[in-house]
C-alpha positions as a Python dict, from the first residue, in 0.01 Angstrom:
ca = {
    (1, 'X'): (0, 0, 0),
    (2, 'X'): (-62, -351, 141),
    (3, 'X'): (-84, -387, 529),
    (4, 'X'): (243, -585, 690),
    (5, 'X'): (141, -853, 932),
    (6, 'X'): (370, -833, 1292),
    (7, 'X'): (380, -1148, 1546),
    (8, 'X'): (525, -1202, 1805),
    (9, 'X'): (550, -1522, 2002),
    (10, 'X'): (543, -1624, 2347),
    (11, 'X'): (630, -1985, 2409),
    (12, 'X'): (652, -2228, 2727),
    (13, 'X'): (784, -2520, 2743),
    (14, 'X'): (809, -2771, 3071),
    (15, 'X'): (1138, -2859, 3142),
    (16, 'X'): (1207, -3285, 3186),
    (17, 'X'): (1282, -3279, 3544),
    (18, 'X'): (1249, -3505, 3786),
    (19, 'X'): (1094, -3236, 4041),
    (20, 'X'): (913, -2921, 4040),
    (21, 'X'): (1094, -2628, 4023),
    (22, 'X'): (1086, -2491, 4387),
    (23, 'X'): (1013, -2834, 4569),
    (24, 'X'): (1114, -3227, 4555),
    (25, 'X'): (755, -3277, 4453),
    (26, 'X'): (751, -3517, 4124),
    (27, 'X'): (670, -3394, 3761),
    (28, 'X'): (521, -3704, 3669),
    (29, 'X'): (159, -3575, 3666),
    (30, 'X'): (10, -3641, 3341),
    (31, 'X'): (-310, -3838, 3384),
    (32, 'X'): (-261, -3909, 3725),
    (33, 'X'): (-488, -3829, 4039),
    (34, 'X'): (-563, -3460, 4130),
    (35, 'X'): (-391, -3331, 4391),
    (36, 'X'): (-116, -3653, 4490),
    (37, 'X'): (192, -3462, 4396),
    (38, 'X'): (169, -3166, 4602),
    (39, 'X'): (329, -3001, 4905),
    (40, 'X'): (318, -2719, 5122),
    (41, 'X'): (557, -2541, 4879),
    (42, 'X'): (379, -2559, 4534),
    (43, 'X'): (50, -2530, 4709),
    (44, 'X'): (147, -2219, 4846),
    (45, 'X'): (83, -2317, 5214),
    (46, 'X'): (188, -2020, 5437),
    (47, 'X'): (501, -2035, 5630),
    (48, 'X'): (652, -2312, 5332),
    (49, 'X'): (1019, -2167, 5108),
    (50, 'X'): (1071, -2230, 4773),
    (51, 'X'): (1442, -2381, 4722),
    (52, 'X'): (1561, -2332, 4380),
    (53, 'X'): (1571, -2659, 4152),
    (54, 'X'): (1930, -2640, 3987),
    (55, 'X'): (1902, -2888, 3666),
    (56, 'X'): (1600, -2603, 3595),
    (57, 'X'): (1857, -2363, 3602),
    (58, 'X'): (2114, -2611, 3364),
    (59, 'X'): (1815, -2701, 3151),
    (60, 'X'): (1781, -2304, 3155),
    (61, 'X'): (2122, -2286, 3013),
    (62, 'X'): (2139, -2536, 2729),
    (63, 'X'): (1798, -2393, 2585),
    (64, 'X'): (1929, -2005, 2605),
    (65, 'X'): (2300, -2118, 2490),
    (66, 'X'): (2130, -2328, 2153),
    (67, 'X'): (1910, -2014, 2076),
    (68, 'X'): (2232, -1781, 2071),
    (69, 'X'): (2105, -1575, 2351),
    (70, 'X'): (2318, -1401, 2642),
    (71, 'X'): (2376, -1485, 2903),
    (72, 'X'): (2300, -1271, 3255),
    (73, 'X'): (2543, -1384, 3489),
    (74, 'X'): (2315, -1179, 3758),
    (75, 'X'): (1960, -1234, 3777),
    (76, 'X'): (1652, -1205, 3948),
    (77, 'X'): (1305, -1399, 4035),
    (78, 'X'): (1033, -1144, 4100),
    (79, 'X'): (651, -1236, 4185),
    (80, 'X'): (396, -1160, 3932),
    (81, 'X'): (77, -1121, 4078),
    (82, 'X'): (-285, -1237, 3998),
    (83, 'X'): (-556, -1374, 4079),
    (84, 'X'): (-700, -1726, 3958),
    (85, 'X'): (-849, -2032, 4133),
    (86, 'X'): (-506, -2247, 4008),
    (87, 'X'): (-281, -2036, 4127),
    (88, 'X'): (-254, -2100, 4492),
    (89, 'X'): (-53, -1818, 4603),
    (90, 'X'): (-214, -1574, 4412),
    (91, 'X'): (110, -1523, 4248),
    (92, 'X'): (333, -1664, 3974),
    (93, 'X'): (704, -1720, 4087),
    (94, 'X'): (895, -1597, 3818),
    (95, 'X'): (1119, -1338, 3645),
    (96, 'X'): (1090, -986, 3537),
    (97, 'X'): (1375, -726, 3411),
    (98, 'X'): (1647, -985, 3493),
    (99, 'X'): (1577, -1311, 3322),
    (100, 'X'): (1848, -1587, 3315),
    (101, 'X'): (1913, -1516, 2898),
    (102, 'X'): (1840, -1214, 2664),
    (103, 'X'): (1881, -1137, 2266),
    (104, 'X'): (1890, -1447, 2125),
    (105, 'X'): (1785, -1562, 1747),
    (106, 'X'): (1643, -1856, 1542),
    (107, 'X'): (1645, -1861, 1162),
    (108, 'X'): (1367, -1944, 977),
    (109, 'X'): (1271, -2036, 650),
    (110, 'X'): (1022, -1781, 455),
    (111, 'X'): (960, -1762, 94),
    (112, 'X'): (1132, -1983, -47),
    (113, 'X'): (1376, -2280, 115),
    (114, 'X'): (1708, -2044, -8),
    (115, 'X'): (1569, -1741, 181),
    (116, 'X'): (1630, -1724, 533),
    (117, 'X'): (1543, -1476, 842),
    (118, 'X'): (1618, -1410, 1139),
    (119, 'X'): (1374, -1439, 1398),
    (120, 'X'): (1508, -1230, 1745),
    (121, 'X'): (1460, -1378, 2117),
    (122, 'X'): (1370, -1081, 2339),
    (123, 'X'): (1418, -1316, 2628),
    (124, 'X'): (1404, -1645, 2805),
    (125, 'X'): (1316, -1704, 3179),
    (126, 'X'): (1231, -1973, 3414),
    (127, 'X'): (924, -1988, 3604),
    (128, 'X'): (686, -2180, 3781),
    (129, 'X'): (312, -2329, 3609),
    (130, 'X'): (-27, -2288, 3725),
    (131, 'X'): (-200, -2555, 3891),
    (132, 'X'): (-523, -2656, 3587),
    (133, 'X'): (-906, -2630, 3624),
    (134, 'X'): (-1177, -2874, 3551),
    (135, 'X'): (-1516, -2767, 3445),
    (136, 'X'): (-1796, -2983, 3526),
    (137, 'X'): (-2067, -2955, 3303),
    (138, 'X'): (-2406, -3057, 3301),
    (139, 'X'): (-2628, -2978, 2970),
    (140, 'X'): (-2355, -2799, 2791),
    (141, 'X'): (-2307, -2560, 3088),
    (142, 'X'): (-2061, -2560, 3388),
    (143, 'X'): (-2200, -2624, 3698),
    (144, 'X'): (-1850, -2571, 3919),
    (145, 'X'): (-1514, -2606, 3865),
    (146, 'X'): (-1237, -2833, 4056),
    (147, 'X'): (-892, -2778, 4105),
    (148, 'X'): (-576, -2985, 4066),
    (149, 'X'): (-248, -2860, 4149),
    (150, 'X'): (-14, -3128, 4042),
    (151, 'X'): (99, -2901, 3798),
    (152, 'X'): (187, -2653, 3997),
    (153, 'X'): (560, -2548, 4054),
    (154, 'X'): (623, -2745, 3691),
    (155, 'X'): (913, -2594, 3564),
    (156, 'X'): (870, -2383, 3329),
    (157, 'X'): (1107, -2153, 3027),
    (158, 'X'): (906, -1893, 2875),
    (159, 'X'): (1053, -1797, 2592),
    (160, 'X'): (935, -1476, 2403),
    (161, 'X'): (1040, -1352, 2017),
    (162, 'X'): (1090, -937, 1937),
    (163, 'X'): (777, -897, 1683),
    (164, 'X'): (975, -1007, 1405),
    (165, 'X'): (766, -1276, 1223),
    (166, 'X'): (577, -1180, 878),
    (167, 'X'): (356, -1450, 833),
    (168, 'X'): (175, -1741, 1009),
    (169, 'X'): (440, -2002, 763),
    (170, 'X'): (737, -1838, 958),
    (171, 'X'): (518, -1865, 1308),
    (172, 'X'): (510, -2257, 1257),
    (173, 'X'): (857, -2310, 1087),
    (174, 'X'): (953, -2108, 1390),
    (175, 'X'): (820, -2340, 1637),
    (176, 'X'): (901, -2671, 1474),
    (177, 'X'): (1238, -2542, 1432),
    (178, 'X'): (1236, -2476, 1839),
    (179, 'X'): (1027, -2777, 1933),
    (180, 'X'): (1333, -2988, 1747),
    (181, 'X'): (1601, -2771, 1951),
    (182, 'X'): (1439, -2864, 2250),
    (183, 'X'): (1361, -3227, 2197),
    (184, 'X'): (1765, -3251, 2090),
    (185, 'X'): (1892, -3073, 2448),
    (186, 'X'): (1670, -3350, 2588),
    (187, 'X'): (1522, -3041, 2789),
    (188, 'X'): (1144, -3081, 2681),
    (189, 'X'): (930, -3329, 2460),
    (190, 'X'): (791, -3083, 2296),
    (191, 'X'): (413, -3230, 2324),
    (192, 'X'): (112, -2943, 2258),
    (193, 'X'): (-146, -3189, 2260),
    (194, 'X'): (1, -3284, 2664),
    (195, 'X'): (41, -2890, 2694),
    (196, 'X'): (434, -2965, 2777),
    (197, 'X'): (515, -2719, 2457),
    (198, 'X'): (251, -2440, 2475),
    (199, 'X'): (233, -2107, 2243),
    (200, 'X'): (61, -1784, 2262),
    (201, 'X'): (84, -1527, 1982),
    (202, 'X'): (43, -1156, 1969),
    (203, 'X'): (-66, -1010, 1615),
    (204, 'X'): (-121, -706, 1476),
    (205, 'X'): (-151, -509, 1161),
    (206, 'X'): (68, -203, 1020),
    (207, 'X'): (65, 16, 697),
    (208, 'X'): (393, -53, 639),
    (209, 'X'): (740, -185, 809),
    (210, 'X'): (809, 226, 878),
    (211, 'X'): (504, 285, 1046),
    (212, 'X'): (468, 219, 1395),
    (213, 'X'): (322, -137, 1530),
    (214, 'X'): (-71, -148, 1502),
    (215, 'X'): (-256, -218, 1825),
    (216, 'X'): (-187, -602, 1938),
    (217, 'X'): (-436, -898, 1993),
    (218, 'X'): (-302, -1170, 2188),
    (219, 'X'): (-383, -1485, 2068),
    (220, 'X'): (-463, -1825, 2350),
    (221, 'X'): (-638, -2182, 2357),
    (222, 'X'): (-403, -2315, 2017),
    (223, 'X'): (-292, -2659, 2086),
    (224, 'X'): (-130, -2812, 1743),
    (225, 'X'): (41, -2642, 1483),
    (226, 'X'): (-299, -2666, 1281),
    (227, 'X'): (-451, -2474, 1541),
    (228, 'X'): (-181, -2154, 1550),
    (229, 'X'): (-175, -2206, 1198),
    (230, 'X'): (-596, -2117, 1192),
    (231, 'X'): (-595, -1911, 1426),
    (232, 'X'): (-305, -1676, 1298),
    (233, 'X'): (-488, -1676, 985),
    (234, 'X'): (-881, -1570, 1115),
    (235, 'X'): (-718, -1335, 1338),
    (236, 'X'): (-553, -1152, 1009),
    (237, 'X'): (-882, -1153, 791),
    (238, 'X'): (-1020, -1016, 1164),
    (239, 'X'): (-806, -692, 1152),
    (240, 'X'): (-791, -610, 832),
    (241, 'X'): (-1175, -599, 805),
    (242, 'X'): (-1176, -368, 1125),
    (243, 'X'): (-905, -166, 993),
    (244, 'X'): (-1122, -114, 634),
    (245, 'X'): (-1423, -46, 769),
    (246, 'X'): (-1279, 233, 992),
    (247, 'X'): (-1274, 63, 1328),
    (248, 'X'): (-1030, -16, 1632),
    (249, 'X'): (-873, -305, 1691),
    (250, 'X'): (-916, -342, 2031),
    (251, 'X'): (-608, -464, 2282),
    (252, 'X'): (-767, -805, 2418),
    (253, 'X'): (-671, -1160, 2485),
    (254, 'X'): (-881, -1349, 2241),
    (255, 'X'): (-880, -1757, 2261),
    (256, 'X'): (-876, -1992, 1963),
    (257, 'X'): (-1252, -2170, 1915),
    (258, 'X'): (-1136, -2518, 1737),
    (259, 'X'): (-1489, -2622, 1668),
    (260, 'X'): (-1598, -2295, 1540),
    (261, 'X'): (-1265, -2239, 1378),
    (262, 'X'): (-1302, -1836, 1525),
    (263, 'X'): (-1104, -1644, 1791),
    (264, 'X'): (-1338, -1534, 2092),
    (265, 'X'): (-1282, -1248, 2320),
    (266, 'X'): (-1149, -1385, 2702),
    (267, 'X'): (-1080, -999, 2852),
    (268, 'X'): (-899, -718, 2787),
    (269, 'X'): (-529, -761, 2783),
    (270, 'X'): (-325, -715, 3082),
    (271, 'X'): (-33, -500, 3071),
    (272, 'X'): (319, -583, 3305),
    (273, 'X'): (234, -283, 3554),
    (274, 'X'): (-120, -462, 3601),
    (275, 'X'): (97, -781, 3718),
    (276, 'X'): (284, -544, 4019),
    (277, 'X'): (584, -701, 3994),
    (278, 'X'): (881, -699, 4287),
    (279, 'X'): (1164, -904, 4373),
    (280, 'X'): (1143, -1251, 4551),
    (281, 'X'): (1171, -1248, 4908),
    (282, 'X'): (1247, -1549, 4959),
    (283, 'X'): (1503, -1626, 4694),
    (284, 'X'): (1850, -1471, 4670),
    (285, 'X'): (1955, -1343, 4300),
    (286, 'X'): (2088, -1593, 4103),
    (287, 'X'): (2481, -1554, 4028),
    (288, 'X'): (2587, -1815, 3756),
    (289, 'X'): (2958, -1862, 3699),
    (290, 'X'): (3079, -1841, 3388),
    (291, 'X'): (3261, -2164, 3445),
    (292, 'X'): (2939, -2351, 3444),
    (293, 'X'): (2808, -2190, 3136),
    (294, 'X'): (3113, -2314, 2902),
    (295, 'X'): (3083, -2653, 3077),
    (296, 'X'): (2729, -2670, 2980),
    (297, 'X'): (2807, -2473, 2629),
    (298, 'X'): (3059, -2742, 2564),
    (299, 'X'): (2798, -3023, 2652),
    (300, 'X'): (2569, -2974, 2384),
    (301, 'X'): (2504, -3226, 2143),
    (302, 'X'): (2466, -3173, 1765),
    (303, 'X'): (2182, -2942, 1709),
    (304, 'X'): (1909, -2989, 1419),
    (305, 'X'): (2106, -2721, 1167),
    (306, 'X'): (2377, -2915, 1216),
    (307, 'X'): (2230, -3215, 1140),
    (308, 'X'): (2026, -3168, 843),
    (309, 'X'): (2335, -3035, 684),
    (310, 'X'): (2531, -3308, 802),
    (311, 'X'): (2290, -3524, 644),
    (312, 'X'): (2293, -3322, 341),
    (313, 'X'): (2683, -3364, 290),
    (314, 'X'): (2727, -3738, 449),
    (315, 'X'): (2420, -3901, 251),
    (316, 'X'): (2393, -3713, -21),
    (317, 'X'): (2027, -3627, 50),
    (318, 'X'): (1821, -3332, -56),
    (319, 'X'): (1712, -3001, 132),
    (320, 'X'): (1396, -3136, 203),
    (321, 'X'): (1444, -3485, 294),
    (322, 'X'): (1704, -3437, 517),
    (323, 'X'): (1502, -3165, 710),
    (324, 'X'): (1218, -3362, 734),
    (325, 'X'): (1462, -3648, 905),
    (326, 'X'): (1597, -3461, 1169),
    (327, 'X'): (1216, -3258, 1255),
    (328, 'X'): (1215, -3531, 1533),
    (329, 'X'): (1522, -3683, 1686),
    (330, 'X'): (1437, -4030, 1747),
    (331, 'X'): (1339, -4070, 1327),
    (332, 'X'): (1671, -3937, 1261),
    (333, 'X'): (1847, -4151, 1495),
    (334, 'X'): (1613, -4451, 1270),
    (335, 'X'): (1751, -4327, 984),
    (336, 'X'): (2108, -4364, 1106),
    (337, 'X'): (2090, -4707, 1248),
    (338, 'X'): (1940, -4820, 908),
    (339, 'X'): (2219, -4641, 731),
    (340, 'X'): (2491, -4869, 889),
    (341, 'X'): (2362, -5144, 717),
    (342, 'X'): (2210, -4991, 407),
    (343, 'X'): (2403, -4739, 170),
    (344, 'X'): (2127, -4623, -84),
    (345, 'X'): (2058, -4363, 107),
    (346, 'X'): (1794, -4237, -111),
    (347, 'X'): (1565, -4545, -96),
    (348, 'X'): (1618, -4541, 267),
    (349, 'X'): (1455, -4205, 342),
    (350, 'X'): (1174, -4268, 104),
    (351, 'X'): (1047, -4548, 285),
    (352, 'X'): (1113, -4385, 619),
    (353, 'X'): (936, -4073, 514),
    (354, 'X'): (681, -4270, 300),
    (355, 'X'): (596, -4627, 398),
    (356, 'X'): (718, -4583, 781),
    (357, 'X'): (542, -4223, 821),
    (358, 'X'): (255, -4327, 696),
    (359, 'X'): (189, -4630, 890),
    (360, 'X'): (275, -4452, 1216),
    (361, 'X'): (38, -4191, 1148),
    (362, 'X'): (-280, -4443, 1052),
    (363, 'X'): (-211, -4610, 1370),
    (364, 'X'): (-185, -4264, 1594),
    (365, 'X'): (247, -4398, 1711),
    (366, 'X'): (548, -4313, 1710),
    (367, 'X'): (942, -4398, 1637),
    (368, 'X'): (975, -4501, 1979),
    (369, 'X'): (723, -4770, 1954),
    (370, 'X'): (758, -4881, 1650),
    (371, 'X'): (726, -5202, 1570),
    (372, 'X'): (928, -5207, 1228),
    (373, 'X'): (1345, -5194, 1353),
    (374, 'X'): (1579, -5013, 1181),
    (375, 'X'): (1769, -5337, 1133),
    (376, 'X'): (1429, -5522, 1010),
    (377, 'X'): (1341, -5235, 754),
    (378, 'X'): (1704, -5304, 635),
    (379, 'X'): (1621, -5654, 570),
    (380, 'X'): (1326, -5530, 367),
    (381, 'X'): (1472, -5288, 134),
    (382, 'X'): (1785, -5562, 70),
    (383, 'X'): (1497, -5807, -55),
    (384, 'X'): (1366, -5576, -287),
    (385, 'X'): (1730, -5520, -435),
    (386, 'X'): (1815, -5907, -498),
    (387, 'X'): (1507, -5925, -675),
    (388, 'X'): (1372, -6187, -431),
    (389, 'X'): (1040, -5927, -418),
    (390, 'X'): (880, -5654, -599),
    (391, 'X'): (874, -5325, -438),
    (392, 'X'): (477, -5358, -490),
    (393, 'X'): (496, -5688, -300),
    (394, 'X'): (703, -5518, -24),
    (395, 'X'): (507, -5275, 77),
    (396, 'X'): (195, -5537, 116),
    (397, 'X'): (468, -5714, 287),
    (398, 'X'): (555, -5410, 482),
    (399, 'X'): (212, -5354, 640),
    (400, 'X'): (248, -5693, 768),
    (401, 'X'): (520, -5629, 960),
    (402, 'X'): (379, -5312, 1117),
    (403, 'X'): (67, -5500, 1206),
    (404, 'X'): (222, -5803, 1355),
    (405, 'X'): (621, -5778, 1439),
    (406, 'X'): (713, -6011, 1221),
    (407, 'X'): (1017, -6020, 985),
    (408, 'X'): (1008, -5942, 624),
    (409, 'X'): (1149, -6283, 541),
    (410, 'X'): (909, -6521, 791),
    (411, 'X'): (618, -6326, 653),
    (412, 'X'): (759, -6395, 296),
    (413, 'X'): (804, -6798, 409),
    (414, 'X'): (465, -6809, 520),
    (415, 'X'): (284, -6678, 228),
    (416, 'X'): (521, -6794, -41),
    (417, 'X'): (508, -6432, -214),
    (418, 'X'): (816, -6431, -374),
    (419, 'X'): (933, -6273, -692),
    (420, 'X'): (855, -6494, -1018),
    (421, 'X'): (1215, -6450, -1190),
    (422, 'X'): (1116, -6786, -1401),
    (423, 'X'): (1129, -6696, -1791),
    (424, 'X'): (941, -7016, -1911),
    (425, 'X'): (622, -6927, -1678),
    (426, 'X'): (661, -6541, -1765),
    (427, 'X'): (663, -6650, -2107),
    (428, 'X'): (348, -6795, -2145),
    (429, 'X'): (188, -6575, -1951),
    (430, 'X'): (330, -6339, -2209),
    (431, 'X'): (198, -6505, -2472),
    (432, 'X'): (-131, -6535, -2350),
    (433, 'X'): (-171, -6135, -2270),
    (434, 'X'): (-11, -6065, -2653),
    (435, 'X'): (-316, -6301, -2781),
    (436, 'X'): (-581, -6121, -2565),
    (437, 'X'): (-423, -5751, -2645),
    (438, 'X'): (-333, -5776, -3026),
    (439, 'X'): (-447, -5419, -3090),
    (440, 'X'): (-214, -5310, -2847),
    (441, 'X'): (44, -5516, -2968),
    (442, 'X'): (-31, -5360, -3317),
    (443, 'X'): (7, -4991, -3164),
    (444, 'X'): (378, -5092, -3005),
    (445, 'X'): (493, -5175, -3335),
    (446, 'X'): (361, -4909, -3529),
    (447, 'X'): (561, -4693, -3287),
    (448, 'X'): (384, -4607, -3016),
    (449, 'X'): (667, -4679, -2727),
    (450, 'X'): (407, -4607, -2442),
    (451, 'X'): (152, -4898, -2540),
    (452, 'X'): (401, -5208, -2421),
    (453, 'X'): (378, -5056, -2063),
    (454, 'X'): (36, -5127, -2110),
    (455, 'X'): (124, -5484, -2169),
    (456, 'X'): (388, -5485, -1863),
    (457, 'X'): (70, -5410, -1642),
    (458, 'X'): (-138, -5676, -1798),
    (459, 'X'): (166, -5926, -1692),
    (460, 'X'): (173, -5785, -1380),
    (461, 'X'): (-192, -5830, -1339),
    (462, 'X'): (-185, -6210, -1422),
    (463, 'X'): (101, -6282, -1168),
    (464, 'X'): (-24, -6054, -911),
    (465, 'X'): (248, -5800, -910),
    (466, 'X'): (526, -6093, -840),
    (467, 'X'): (705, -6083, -1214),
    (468, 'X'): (1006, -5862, -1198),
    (469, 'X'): (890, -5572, -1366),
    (470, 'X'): (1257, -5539, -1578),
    (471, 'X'): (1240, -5915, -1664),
    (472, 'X'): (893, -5880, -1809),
    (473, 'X'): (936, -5549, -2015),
    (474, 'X'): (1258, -5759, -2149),
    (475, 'X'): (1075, -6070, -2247),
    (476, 'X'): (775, -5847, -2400),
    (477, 'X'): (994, -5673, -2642),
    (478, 'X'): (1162, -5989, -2730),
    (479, 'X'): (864, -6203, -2797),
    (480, 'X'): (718, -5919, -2992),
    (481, 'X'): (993, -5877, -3244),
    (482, 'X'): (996, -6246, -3325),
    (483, 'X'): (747, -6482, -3456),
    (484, 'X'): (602, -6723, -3156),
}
């Protein structure tokens, strides 16, 4: 009987406030010098209060409300205790049998793109983040660590999965699927490279979906989709050998080794009692009322379902390209400016998730800085359709633009690369390729249909893709089945 895979997910996300989640302090600490946006409160001074951020607790809200969770109108922050240089208190603010939102779902896509599952949400809670070592190194071996604590008191939604998910496909269509949620409620950019979207998985093996769950490896150090990707993957050729060959799998916290491409042990996994958890002094529960919770419910924008299928029906585009669109807002929003001025839809998204795509990912950019406009892209795909260029010439032309700014039709001024519609200078083009190609020639009229596209390319050749393609298989056949 094969073995059934079980994982379980544990994500975090920071939430796009302004301040931290228990003091004015500012979240804008990305690449910015240790230790200059701190206070008493995040740096766990004694005798400092937290105060309760409340667009952490709305942000809370819109994520739980667009996973389909409950809501607790009731709940509780309790302090999780531990140890660690970057945690200045020695404890985590956070929240323990009372989170803000419980039983929730997210359907994924396994198998196939018509079968669908549904992925359970055990939880999600707010919480503050741990301040973030550096490791000084000296000969490929620390020599002491610093602290910063900028990050500490970033807000912070952990949200966790029942062990639902089958394989490590359904693990990543999971998270893109809640990366795109998030990015929509405006709640979280979703960045693991930054660490602003961060996911730890728990995996284990069974006999079979009757028997009970296998002992559980948790899973750390996985900062791409690549990365949880590998790692879920060497960490279920891990078990399985163990399991064969008759040994434990061992309950540990294991971190992913990128340049190895191996998980490593960290320690032995901790378990909630080893955390001691109790109430929050210093914060009163949390009442929500449930007038607040429609208010926000009725707030929320169009979700990523909604819009791929929106696409689907308003565009007329497949499955796939229309879930590819909407994977980030900002390309969908692209895709919708260009639409107002361009109605074949089809061509549209090809070049978007072709040309466009492509580009952006050669140069490390994105959307937002793009240098291509909707509205110039639209200028670009209109000259193809008059005929004025070839598609071959427009993406040359194409690269241009992403290099420099420029518009299609300045670039197209300067360099004169227009579209040879001309049937005299075709023509003797023509006749010179028919002269230099006769066997060919021979072949199309014996019957061989495929040999004049031959002869198109040899045209094309000679005019450096600028003959309209139509034009010159028209004029081919033509001067073929007459004398000349």
């Amino acid at each position: 009987m094969p073995d059934d895979i079980v994982i379980g997910l544990e994500i975090h996300i920071q939430l796009l406030t302004q301040a931290k989640i228990f003091c004015n302090c500012s979240t804008d600490y990305f690449e910015q010098e240790p230790n200059t946006h701190t206070c008493p409160v995040c740096l766990g001074l004694p005798g400092s209060l937290p105060v309760l951020n409340k667009k952490v607790v709305e942000f809370a809200l819109k994520t739980a409300l667009a996973l389909n969770c409950e809501i607790n109108r009731t709940n509780l922050f309790h302090r999780k205790n531990y140890f660690y240089p970057d945690l200045p208190k020695a404890y985590q603010i956070s929240q323990y049998d009372k989170p803000i939102a419980v039983n929730g779902f997210l359907m994924v896509d396994s198998g196939s793109s018509a079968e669908r599952r549904r992925i359970r949400i055990n939880r999600v809670h707010m919480e503050e983040d741990a301040g973030k070592l550096i490791h000084l190194e000296r000969d490929g071996e620390i020599v002491h660590s610093l602290v910063d604590y900028n990050r500490s008191g970033i807000p912070l939604l952990e949200i966790v999965t029942e062990p639902d998910i089958q394989s490590p496909e359904e693990a990543i269509d999971f998270l893109q699927k809640l990366r795109a949620i998030v990015q929509y409620l405006g709640v979280c950019d979703g960045n693991l490279e930054k660490g602003s979207m961060r996911c730890d998985a728990n995996i284990s093996i069974r006999k079979s979906e009757k028997s009970a769950l296998g002992t559980k490896t948790e899973l750390k150090n996985m900062n791409s989709f690549r990365a949880i990707r590998r790692a879920l993957e060497f960490e279920i050729v891990r078990q399985k050998k163990l399991i064969k060959n008759g040994e434990s799998v061992l309950s540990e916290t294991r971190r992913w080794d990128e340049a190895n491409g191996r998980t490593i042990i960290m320690r032995s996994k901790e378990e909630a009692l080893d955390y001691r958890y109790f109430p929050e002094p210093d914060l009163l529960p949390l009442t929500i009322k449930q007038e607040w919770i429609e208010e926000i419910n009725s707030t929320l924008p169009e979700l990523p379902e909604e819009r791929k299928e929106r696409f689907i029906t308003d565009y007329q585009l497949s499955d796939y390209d229309a879930r590819r669109l909407i994977e980030v807002r900002s390309l969908g929003d692209y895709f919708e400016r260009a639409a107002q001025d361009y109605h074949n839809y089809k061509h549209l998204a090809n070049w978007i998730l072709g040309e466009l795509l492509r580009c952006l990912g050669e140069e490390n950019a994105n959307i937002e800085t793009c240098p291509i406009s909707a509205s110039k892209l639209v200028e670009l795909l209109k000259l193809i359709d008059n005929k004025t260029i070839s598609g071959k010439i427009a993406k040359d032309i194409f690269e241009q633009m992403f290099k420099t700014g420029k518009s299609a039709a300045k670039l197209i001024k300067e360099s004169g690369t227009t579209q040879i519609s001309n049937k005299n200078e075709i023509n003797g083009i023509i006749d010179r390729v028919i002269k230099d190609n006769a066997q060919t020639v021979q072949d199309f009229c014996s019957g061989k249909e495929k040999a004049i596209h031959f002869l198109v390319g040899q045209v094309m050749k000679h005019t450096k893709g600028r003959a309209q393609p139509d034009l010159v298989l028209e004029l081919l056949k033509e001067r073929i089945n007459k004398p000349y």
